[in-house]
N, C-alpha and C positions, 0 to 999 in steps of 0.2 A: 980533640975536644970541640964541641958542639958550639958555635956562638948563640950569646945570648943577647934577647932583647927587652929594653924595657920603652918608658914612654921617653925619657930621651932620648933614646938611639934613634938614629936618623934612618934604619929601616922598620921603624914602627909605621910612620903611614903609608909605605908601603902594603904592610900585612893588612893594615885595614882598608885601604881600596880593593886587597884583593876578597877579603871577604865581603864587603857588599857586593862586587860585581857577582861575586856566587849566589849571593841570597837573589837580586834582582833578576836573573837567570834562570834560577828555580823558579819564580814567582811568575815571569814570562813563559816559560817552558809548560807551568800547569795550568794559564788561562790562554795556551795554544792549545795545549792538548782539550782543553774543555770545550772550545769555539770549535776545534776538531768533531770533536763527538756531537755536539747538537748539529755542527752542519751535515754530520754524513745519517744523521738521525732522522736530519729535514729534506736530507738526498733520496733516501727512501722512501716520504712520502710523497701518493700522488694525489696533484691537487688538479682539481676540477674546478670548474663555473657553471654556475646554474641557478634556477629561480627559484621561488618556495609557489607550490602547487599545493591545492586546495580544493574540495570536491566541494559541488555548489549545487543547490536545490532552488528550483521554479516552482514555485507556490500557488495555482491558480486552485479556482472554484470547479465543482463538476457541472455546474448548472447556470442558468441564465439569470440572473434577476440583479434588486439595488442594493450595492453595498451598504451598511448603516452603521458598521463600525469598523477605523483601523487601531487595534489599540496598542500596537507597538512603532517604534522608530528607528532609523540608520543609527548600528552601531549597537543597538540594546540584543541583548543575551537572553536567549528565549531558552527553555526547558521542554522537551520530548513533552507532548499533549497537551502544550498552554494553548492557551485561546487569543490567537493573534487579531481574527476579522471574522465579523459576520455579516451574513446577509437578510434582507426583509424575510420574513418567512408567513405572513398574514395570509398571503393564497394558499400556500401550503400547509397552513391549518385548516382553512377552510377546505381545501380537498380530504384531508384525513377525516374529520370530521364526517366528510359526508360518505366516504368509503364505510369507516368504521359504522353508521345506521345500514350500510346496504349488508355488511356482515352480518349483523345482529339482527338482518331481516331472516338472514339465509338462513342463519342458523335456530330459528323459531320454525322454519318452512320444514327443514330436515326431523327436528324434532316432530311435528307433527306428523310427518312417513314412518319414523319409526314407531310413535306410538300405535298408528295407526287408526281403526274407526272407533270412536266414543260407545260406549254400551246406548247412550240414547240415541244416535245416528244408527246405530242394529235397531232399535226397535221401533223407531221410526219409518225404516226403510219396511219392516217386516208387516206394520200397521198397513203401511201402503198396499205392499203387495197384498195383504188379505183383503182392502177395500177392490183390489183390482180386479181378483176372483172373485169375489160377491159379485160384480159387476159384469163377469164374464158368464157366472151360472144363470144372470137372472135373462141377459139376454138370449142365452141359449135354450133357457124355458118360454122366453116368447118366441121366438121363433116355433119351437115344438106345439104352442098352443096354436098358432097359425093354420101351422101344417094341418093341424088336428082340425080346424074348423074348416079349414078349404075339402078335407077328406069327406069330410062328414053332410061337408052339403052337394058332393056329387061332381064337381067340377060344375058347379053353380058361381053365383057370381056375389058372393056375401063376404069372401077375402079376393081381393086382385091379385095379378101376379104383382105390380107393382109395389106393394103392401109386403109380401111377401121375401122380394129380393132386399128392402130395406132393412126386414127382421135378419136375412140371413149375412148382411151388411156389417150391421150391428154386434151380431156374434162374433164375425170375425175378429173386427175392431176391437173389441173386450178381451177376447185371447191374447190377441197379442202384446195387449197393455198388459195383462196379466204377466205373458213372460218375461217382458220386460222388468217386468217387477221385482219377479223372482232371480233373474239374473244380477239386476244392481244388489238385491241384498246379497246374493254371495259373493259378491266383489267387495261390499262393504264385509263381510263377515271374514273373508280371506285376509285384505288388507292389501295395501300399496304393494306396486312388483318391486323385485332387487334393484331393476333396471331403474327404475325410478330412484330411488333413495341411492343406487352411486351416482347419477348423475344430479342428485341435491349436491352430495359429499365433495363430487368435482368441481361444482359452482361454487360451495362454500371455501374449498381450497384455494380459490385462485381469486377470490374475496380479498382469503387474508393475506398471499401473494403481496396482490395490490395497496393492502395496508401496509405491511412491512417494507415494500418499494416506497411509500410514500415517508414512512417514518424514516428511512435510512439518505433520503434527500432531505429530512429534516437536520438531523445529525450530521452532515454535509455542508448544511448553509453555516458553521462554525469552522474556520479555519486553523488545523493545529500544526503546530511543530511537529514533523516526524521525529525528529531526535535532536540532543544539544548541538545548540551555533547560534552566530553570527548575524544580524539581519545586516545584510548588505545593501537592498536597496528594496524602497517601498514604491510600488508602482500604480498606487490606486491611490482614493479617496473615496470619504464618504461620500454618496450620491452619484459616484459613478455605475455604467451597467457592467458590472461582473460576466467573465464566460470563460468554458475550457480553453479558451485562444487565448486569452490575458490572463497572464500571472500576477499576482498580487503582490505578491515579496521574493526575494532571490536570499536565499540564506547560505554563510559559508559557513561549510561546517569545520569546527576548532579541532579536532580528531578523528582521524589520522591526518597530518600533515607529512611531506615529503619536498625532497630535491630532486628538482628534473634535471637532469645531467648529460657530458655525455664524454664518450672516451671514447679514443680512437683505438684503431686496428691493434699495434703492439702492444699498448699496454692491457687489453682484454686479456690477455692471458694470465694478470696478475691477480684480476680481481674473481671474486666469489659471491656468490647470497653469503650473508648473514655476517658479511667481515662488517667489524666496525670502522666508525668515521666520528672526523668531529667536523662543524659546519658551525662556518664566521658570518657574521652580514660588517656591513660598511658601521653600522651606527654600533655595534659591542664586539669590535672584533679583538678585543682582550678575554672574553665571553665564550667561548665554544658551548654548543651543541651536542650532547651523544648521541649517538643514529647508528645506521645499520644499513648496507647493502639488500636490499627485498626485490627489487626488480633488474634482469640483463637482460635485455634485447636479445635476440637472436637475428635481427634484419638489421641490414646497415642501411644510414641514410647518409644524404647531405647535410653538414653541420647546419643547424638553426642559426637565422641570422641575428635572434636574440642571445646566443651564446659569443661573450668575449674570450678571446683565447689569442695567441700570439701566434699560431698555424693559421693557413690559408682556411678559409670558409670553404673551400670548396671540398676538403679532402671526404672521405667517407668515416661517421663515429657511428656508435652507438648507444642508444637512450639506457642509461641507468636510474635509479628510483633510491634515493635512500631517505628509509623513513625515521621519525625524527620525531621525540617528546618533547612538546613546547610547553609545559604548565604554566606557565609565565608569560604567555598570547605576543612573543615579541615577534613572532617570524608572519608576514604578513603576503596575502597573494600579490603573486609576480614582481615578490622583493630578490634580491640579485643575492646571492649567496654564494659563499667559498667553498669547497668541498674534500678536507684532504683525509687521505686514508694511506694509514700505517701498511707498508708493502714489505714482506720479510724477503731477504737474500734467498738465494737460489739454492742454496745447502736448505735452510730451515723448510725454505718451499718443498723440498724433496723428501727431505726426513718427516714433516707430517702429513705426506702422501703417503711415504711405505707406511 
């Protein structure tokens, strides 16, 4: 028969020490096994160091002249086509200005070749030429009346020769004004050559060449954002002289942001594009980051002396890139950052290969 116990029997606290030790046992046994699984969870992943990199933009003018306005500051958020700085542009009116009369000449000049000659510029010219024949028959009739007198008196002395060479002089001179005549009115009745009216068309072209050069450095002395960021740093003021050699603003742009990184020889073979990552800095490292593997080296270098690691500086890594949504502006150029990535066992590596 079995003994029994109650709360007087003197192996009752026995029974109950032994059931605590059990329960505090299990209790130790399941926050071993927990601290087990997150360390061999944290064993897997590899963690890197590296900065937060950031593409940056130089901002200068294409042209030479006085700035007259900076209208942003360090630190302010500009928008793709805002108007940060402009420059004087009063010469540059005045050249458009005077371009645009020389157009509007040209193009008066060309019209006038195409139209060609006026009905009263034909019957002007055709007036002429009929004055210039009258003027040809009548001296060709004096000459003829000459002749006739000098005939008729024998080679007497009642016309000289001298007389004579003047009338046929005369004649000549009438003629030829006369063809002259007639030649300009079929020039005017024909009209301007081809040759003529495309080399107007050429001049007018290149007129407005020159205008549109001048209007597109007008559009120019306005300095815009190429796209959203960051102004980093303002390197002008008004009343400075602006030039392609001097930048005006250095702007960082807020997206795409990444981790410049880098991993050594053995563990290259864990990593891939497009694995994910989470990425800490010093000031929210309760905080992670999602990102993504986007760039692997293919060249090996010497570790950067800006990268902390606990291996020699000298060993040979490789530049990794992982890029990284910040909507929340906290990751800032050349801020030091953590980089660890989730690295699967050698079975799973295998099985989503085959």
């Amino acid at each position: 028969m079995l003994p029994t116990f109650n709360e007087h029997s003197p192996a009752f606290p026995m029974r109950k020490k032994l059931i605590i030790a059990i329960v505090v046992s299990l209790l130790a046994g399941a926050a071993f096994w927990k601290f087990f699984a997150a360390s061999s969870k944290r064993d897997n992943d590899l963690v890197l160091y590296g900065n937060v990199d950031i593409r940056q933009i130089s901002l200068a003018f294409t042209q030479s002249e006085r700035v007259t306005r900076m209208d942003v500051e360090e630190g302010d958020l500009v928008k793709v086509g805002q108007v940060l700085a402009a420059l004087d542009t009063r010469a540059l009116n005045l050249q458009i200005a005077k371009v645009q009369a020389q157009v509007d000449a040209q193009e008066q000049a060309l019209l006038r070749l195409h139209n060609g000659s006026r009905p009263e510029e034909i019957a002007q010219a055709r007036a002429q030429t009929e004055s210039a024949r009258a003027q040809a028959d009548l001296a060709g009739l004096q000459l003829q009346r000459l002749r006739g007198i000098r005939a008729a008196a024998g080679g007497g002395r009642a016309i000289s020769q001298q007389e004579l060479d003047d009338a046929d002089s005369q004649a000549r001179v009438t003629r030829a004004q006369w063809e002259d005549r007639r030649k300009a009115l079929r020039l005017a009745e024909i009209g301007p050559r081809p040759e003529d009216i495309a080399q107007a068309e050429s001049q007018l072209q290149a007129a407005h060449a020159d205008l549109e050069l001048l209007r597109h450095y007008l559009s120019e002395a306005e300095l815009k954002a190429p796209q959203d960021a960051t102004v980093r740093a303002r390197l002008l003021e008004p009343g400075d002289m602006a030039s392609p050699q001097r930048p005006a603003y250095t702007l960082a742009i807020t997206d795409p942001k990444w981790i410049r990184a880098y991993v050594n020889g053995p563990d290259l073979g864990r990593i891939r594009p497009g694995m994910p990552a989470r990425v800490t800095t010093d000031s929210h490292p309760d905080q992670p980051i999602g990102g993504q593997i986007g760039y692997i080296s293919s060249v090996a270098e010497f570790t950067p002396k800006t990268v902390q690691t606990e291996d020699l500086r000298t060993r040979l890594v490789y530049e990794i890139r992982v890029w990284v949504r910040d909507p929340d502006n906290r990751l800032r150029l050349g801020m030091p950052a953590t980089v660890r990535i989730a690295i699967q066992d050698s079975a799973d590596t295998a099985g989503a290969r085959q």
